[in-house]
C-alpha positions in Angstrom: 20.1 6.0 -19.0 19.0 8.6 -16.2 19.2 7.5 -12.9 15.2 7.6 -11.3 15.4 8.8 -7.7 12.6 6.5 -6.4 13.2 7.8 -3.1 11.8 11.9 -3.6 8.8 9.8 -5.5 5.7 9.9 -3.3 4.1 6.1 -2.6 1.4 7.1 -5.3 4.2 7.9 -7.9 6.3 5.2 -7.5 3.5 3.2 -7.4 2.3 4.8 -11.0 6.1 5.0 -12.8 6.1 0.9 -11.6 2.6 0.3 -13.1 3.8 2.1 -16.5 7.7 0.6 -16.0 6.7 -2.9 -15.1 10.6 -4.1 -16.1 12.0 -1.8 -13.8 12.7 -4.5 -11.0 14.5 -1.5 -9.0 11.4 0.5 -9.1 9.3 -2.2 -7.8 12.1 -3.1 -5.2 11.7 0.7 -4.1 8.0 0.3 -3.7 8.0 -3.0 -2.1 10.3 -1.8 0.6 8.4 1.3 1.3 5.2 -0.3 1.4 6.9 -3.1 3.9 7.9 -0.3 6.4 4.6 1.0 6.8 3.0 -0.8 10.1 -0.6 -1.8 9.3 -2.6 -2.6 12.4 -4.2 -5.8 13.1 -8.0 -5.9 12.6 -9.3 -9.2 13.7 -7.6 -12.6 14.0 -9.3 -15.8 12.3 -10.9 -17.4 14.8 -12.4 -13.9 16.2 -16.5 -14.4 16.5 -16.5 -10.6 15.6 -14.6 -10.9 12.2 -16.6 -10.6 9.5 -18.0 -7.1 11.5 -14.6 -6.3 12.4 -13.6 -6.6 8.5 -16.5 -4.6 7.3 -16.1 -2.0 9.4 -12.3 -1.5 8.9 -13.4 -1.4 4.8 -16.0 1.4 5.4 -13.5 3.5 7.4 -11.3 3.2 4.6 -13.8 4.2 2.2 -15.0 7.2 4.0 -11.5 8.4 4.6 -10.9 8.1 0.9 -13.7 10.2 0.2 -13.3 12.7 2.6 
């Protein structure tokens, strides 16, 4: 068996060959990793009064960016 180099995969890739490989516990211990080193900011904490605005503003940002 060939050797996959999850590594020169982009996230989208290795996302895609784990989707179609779902056996491949390497592949989806590549991708877990990456995704885990990627810092995600903090929105809005439980008990914020703003959250729900906070939340819904953070998804349409995320929509628009994936449209433009």
């Amino acid at each position: 068996m060939n050797q996959i180099n999850y590594a020169a995969m982009s996230e989208q890739e290795l996302r895609q060959y784990f989707l179609q490989h779902r056996n491949d516990k390497l592949a989806l211990t590549a991708y877990l990793e990456r995704r885990n080193q990627v810092k995600r900011p903090i929105i809005a904490q439980v008990d914020d009064p703003d959250f729900d605005t906070k939340i819904q503003a953070a998804i349409r940002q995320q929509i628009n960016q994936s449209q433009s």
